[in-house]
N, CA, C and O atoms as a DFTB+ gen file, in Angstrom:
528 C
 N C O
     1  1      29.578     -37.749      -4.824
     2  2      28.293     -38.250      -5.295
     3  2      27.142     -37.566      -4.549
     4  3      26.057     -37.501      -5.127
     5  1      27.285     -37.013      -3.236
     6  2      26.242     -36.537      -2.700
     7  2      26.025     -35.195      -3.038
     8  3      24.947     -34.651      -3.280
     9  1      27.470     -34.575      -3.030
    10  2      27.114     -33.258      -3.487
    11  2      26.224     -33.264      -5.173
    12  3      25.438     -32.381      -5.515
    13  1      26.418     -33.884      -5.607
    14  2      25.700     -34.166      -7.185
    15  2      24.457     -34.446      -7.326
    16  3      23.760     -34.077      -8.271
    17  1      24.023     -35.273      -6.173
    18  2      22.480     -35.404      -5.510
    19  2      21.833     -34.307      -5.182
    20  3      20.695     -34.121      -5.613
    21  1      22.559     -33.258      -4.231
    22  2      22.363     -32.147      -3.724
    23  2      22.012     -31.119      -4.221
    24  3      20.991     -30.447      -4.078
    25  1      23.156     -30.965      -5.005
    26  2      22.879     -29.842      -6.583
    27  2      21.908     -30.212      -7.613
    28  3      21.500     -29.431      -8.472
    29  1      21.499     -31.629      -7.475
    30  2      20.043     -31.484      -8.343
    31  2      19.150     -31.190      -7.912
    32  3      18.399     -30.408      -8.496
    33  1      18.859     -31.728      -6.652
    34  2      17.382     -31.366      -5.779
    35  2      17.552     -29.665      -5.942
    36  3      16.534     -28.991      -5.789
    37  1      18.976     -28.913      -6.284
    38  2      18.376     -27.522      -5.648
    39  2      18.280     -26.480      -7.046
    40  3      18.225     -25.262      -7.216
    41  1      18.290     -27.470      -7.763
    42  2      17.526     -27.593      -9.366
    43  2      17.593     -25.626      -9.401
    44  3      17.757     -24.750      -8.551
    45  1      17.259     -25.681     -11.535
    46  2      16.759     -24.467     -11.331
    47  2      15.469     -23.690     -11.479
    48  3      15.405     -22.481     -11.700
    49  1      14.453     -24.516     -11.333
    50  2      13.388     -24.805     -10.853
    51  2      12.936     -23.489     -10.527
    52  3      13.423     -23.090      -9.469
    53  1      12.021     -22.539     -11.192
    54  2      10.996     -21.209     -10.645
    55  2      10.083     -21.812      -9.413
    56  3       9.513     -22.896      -9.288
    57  1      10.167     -20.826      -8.679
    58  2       8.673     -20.984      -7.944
    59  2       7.557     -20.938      -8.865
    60  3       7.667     -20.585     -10.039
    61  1       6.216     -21.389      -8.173
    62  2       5.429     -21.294      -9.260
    63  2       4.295     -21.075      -8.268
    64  3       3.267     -21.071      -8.945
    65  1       4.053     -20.929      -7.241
    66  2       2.836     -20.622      -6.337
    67  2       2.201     -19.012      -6.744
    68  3       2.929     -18.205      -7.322
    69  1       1.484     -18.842      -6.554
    70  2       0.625     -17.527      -6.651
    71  2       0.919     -16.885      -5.498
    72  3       0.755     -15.683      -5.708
    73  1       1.304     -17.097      -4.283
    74  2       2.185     -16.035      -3.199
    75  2       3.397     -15.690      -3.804
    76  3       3.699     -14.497      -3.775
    77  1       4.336     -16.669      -4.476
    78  2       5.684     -16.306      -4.556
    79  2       5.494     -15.179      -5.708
    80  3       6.017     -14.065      -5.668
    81  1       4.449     -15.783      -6.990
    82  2       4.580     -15.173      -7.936
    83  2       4.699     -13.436      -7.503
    84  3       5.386     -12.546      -8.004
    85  1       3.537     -13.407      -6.151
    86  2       3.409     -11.724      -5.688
    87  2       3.963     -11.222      -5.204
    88  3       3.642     -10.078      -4.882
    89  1       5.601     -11.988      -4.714
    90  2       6.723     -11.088      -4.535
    91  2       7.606     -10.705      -5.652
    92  3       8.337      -9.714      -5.676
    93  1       7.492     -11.408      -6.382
    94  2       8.380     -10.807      -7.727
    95  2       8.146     -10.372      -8.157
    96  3       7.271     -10.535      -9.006
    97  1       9.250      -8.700      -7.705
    98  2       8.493      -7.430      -8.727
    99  2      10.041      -6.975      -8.426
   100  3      11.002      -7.638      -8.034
   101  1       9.869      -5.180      -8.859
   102  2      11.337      -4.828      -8.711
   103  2      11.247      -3.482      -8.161
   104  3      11.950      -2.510      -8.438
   105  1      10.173      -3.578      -7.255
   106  2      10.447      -2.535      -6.248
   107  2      10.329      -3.337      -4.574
   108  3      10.172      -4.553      -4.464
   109  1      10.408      -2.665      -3.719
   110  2      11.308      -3.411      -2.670
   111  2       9.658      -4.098      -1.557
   112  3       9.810      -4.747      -0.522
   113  1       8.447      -3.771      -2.065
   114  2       7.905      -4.254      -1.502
   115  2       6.477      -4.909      -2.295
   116  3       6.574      -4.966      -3.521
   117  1       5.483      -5.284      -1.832
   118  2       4.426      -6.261      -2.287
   119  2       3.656      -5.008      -3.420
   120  3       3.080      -3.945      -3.192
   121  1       4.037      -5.860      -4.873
   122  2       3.429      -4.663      -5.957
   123  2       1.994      -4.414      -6.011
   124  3       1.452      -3.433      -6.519
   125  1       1.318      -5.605      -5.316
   126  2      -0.243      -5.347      -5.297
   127  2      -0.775      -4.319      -4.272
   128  3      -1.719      -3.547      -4.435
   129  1      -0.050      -4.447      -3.272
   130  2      -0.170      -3.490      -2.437
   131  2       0.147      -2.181      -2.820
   132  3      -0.564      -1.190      -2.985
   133  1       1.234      -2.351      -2.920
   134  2       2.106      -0.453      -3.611
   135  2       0.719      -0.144      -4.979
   136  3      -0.074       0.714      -4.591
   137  1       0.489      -0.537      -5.966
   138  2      -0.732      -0.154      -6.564
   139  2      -1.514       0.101      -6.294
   140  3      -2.096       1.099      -6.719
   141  1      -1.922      -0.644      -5.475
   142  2      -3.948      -1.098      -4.576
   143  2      -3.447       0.552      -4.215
   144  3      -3.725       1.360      -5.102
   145  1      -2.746       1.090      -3.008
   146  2      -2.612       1.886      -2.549
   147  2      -2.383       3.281      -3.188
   148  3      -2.907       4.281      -2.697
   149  1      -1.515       3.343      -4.400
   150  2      -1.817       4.799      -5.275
   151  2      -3.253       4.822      -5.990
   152  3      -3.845       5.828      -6.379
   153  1      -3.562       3.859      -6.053
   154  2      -4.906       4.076      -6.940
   155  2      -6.001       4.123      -5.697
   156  3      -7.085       4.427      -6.194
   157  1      -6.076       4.008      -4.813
   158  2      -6.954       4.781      -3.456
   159  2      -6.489       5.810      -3.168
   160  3      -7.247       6.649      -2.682
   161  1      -5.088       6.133      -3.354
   162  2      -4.746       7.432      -2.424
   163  2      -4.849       8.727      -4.005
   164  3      -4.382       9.865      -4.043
   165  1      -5.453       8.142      -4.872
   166  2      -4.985       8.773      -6.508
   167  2      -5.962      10.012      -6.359
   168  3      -5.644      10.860      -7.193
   169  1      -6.765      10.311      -5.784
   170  2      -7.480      11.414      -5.265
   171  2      -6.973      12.407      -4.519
   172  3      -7.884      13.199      -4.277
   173  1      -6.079      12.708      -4.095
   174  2      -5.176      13.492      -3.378
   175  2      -3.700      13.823      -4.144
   176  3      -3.109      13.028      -4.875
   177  1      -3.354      14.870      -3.878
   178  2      -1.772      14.801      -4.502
   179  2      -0.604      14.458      -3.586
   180  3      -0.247      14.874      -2.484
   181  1      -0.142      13.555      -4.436
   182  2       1.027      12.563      -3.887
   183  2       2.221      14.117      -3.030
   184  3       2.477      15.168      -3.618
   185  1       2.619      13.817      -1.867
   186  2       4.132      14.662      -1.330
   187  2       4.911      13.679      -1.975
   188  3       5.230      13.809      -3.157
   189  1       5.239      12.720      -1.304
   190  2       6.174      11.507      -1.961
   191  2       5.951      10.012      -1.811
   192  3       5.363       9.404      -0.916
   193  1       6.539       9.581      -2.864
   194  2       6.295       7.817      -2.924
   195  2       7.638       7.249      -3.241
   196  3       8.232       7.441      -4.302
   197  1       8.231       6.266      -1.864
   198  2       9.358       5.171      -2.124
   199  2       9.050       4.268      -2.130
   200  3       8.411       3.834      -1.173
   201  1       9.314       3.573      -3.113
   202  2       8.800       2.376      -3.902
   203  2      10.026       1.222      -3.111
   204  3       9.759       0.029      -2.969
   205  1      10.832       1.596      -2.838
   206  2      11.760       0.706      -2.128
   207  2      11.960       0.367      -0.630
   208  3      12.404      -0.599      -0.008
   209  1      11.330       1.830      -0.252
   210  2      11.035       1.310       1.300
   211  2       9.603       1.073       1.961
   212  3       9.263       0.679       3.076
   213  1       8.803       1.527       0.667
   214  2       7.296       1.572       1.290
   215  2       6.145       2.201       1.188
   216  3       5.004       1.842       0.897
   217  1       6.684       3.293       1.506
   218  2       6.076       4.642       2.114
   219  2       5.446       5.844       1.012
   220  3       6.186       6.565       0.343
   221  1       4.194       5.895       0.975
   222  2       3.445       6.715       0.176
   223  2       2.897       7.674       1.093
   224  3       2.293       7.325       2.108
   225  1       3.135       9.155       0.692
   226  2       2.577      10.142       1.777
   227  2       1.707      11.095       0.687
   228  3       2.184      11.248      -0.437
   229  1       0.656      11.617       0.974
   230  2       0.142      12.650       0.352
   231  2       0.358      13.902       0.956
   232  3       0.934      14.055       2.033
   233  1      -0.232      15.030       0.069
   234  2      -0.004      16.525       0.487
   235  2      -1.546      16.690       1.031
   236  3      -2.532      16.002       0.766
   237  1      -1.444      17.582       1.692
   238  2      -2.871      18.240       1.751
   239  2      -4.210      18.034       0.826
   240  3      -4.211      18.281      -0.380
   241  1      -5.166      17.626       1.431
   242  2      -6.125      17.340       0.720
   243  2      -7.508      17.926       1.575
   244  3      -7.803      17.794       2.763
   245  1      -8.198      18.604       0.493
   246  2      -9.428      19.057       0.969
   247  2     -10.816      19.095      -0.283
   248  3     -11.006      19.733      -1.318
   249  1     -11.574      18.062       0.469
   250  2     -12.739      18.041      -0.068
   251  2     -13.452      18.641      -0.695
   252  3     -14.427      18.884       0.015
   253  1     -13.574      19.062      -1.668
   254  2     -14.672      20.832      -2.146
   255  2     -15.858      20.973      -1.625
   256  3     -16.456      22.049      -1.599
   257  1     -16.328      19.814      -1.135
   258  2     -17.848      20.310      -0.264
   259  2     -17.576      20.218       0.888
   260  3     -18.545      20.178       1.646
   261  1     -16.350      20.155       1.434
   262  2     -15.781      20.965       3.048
   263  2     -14.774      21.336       3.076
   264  3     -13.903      20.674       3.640
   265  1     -14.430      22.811       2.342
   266  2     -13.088      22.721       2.004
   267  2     -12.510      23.809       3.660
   268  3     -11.704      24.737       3.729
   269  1     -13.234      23.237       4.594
   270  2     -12.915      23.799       6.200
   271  2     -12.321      22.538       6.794
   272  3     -12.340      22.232       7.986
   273  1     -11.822      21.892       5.857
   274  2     -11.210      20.382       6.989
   275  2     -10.444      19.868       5.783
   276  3     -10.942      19.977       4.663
   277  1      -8.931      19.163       6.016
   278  2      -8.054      18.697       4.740
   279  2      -7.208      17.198       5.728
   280  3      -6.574      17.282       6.780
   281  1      -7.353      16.611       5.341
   282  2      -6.269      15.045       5.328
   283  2      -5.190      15.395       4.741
   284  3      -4.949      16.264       3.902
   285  1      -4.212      14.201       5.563
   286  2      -2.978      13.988       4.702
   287  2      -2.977      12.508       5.203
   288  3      -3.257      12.279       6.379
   289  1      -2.716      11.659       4.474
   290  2      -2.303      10.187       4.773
   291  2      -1.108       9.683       4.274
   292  3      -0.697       9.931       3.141
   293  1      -0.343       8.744       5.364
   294  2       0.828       8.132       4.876
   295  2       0.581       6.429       4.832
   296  3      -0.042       5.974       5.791
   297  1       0.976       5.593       3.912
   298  2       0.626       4.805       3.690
   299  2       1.508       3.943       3.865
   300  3       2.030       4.015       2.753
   301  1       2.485       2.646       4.770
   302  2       3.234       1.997       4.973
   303  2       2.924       0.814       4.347
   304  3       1.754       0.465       4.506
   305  1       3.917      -0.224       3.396
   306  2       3.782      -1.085       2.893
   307  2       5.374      -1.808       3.498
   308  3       6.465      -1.456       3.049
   309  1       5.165      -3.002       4.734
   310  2       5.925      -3.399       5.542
   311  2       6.454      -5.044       4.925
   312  3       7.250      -5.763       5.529
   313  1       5.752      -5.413       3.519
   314  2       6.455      -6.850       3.403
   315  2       6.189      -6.715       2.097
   316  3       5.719      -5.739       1.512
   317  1       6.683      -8.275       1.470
   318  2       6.348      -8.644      -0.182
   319  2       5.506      -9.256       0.371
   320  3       5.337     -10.213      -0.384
   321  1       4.853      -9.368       1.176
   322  2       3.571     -10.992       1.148
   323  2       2.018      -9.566       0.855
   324  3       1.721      -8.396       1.096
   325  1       1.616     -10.571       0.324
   326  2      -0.283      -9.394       0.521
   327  2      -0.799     -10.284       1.450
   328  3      -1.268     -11.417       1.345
   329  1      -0.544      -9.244       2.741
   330  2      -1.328      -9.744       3.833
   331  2      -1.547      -8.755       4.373
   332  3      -0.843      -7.769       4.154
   333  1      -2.987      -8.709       5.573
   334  2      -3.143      -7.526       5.981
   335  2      -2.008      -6.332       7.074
   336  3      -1.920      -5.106       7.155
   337  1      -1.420      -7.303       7.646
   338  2      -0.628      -6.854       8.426
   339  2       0.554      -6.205       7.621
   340  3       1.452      -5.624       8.231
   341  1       0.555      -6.304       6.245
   342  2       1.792      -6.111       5.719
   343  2       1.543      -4.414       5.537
   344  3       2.442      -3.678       5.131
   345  1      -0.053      -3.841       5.968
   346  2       0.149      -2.404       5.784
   347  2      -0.322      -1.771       6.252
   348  3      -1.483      -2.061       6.543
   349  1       0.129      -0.667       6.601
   350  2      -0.171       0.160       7.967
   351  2      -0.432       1.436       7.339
   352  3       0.344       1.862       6.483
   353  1      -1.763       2.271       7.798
   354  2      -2.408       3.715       6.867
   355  2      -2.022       4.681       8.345
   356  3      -1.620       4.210       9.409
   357  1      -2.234       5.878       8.091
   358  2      -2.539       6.558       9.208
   359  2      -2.870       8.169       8.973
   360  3      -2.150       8.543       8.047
   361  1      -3.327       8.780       9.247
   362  2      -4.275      10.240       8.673
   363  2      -3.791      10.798       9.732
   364  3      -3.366      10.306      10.778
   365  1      -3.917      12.162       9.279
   366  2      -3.417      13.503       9.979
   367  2      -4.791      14.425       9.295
   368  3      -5.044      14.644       8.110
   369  1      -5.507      14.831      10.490
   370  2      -6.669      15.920       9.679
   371  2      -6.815      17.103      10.426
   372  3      -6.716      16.993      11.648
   373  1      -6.982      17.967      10.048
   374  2      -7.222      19.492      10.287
   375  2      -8.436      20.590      10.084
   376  3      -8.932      20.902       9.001
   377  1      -8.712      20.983      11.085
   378  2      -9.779      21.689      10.360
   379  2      -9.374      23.313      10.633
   380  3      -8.445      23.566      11.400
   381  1     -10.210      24.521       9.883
   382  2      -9.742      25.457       9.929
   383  2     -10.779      26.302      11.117
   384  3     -11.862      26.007      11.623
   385  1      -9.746      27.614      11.279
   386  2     -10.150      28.005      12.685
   387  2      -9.173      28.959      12.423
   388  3      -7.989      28.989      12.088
   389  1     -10.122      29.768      12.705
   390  2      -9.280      31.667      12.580
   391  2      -8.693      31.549      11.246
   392  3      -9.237      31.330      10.163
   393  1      -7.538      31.728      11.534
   394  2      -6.691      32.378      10.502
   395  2      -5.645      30.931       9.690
   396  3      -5.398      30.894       8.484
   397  1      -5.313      30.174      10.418
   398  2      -5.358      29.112      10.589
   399  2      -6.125      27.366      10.342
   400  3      -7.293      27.097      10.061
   401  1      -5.141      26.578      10.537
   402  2      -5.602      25.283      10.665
   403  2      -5.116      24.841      12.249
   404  3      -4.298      25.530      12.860
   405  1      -5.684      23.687      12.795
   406  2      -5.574      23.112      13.853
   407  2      -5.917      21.641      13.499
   408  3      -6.816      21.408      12.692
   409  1      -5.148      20.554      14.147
   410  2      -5.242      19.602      14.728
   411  2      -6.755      19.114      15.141
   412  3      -7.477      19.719      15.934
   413  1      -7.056      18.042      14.529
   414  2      -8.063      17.559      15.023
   415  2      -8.135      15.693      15.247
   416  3      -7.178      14.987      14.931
   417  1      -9.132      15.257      15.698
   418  2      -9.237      13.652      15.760
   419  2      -9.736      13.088      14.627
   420  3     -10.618      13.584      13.926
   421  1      -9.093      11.899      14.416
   422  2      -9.138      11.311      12.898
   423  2      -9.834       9.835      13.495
   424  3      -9.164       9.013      14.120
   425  1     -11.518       9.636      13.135
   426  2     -12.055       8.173      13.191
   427  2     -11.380       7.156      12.568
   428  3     -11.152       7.108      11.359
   429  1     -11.002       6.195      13.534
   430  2     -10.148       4.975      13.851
   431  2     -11.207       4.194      12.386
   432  3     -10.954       3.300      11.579
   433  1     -12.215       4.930      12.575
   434  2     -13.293       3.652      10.950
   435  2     -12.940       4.718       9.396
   436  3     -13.782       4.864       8.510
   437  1     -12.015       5.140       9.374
   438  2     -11.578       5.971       8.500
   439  2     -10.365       5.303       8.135
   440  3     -10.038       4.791       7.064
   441  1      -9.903       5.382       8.968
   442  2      -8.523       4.617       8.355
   443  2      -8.443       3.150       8.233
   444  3      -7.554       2.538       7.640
   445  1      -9.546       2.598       8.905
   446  2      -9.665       1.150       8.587
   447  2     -10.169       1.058       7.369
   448  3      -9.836       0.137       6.623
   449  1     -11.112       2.085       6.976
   450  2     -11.706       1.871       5.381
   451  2     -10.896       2.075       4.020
   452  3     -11.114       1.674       2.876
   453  1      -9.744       2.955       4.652
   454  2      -9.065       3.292       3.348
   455  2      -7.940       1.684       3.673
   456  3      -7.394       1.114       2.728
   457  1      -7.798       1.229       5.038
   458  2      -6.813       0.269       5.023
   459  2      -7.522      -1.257       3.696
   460  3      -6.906      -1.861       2.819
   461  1      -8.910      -1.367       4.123
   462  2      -9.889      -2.276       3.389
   463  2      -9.816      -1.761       2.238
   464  3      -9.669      -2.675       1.427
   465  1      -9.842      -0.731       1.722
   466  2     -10.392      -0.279       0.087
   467  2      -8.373      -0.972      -0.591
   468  3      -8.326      -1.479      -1.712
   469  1      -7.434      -0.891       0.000
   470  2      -6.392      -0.384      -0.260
   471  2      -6.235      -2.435      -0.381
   472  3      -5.670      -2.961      -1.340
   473  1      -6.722      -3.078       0.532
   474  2      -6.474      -4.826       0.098
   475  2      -7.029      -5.252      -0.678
   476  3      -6.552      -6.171      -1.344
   477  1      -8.232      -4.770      -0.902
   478  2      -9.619      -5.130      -1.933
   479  2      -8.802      -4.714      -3.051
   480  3      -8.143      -5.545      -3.677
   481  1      -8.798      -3.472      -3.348
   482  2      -7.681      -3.277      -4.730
   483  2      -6.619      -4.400      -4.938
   484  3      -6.686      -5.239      -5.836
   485  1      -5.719      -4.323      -4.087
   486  2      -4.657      -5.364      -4.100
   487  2      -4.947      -6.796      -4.625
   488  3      -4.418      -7.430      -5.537
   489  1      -5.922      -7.100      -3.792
   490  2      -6.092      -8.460      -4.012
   491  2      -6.677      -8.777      -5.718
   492  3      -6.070      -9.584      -6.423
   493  1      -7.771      -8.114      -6.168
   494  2      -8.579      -7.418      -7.263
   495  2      -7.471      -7.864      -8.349
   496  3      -7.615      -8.679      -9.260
   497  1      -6.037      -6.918      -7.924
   498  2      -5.115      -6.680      -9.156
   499  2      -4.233      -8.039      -8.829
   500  3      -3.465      -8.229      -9.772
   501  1      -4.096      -8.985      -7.868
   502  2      -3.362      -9.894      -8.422
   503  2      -4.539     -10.988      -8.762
   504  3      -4.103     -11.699      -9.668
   505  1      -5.606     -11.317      -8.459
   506  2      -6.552     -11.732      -9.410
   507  2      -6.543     -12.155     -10.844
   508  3      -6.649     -13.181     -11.516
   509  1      -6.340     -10.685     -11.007
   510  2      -6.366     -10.274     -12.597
   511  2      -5.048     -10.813     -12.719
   512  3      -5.182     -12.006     -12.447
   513  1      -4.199     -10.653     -12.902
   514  2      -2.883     -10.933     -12.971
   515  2      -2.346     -12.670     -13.282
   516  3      -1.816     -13.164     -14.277
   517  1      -2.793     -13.335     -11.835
   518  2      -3.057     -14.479     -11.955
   519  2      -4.434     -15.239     -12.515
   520  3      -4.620     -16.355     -12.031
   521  1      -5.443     -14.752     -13.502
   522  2      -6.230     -15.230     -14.238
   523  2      -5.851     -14.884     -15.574
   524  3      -6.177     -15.538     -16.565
   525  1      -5.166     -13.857     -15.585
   526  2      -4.397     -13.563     -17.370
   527  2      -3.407     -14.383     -18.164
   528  3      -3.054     -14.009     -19.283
C-alpha cells in the first residue's frame, strides 16, 4: 500500500517552472545561452562549436577599420541553468608588428561586455519563448 502511495506522488507530472522549462533542450547545455552566444559571436567566423560540451571558439577576426589588431574568443557554456556564472568568455588579441603578429593585453571591460551582451541575448530569447 505504501509503495502505491509512493508511485503516485512520483506521478507523471512535467515540470512546469520557467527555469526547468530552460533546461530542456537537446544539446548538452543551457539553449539560451548557446544562442545568446552565436548570435554575439555571429560577427566573426566560427573555428568550432560543441553544442554538447559547451564550447564556441572563433577564428581570427579583424576589424576593417583596424585591420593591424584581430581577436579570437572562446566562449564556455558550464550549466543548463541561465545564470551568470554558467559562462565563461575569454579573448586572445594580437596586433601586427613586422612581418608578423604578436601577443598583446586584452581589457578585462571587453570581455565583460561581450560576457553582458551574450546574457542580455539569452535572457531576451527565453522571454520570448516563455511569452509565446
Amino acid at each position: 500500500m505504501a509503495l502505491a502511495t509512493l508511485a503516485a506522488c512520483g506521478g507523471n507530472e512535467r515540470p512546469t517552472t520557467e527555469l526547468q522549462a530552460a533546461q530542456v533542450n537537446a544539446i548538452g547545455v543551457n539553449a539560451y545561452l548557446w544562442r545568446g552566444a552565436l548570435e554575439t559571436l555571429s560577427f566573426a567566423p566560427l573555428a568550432s562549436a560543441d553544442s554538447a560540451g559547451g564550447v564556441i571558439v572563433t577564428d581570427w577576426y579583424a576589424n576593417p577599420s583596424n585591420p593591424n589588431e584581430r581577436v579570437k574568443v572562446t566562449v564556455t557554456i558550464l550549466d543548463q541553468d541561465l545564470r551568470a556564472d554558467a559562462l565563461r568568455v575569454a579573448a586572445t588579441r594580437q596586433v601586427a608588428q613586422g612581418n608578423g603578429w604578436v601577443e598583446a593585453p586584452v581589457q578585462a571591460a571587453t570581455v565583460q561586455k561581450l560576457e553582458d551582451i551574450i546574457l542580455t541575448k539569452a535572457r531576451d530569447l527565453r522571454r520570448q519563448a516563455v511569452t509565446s
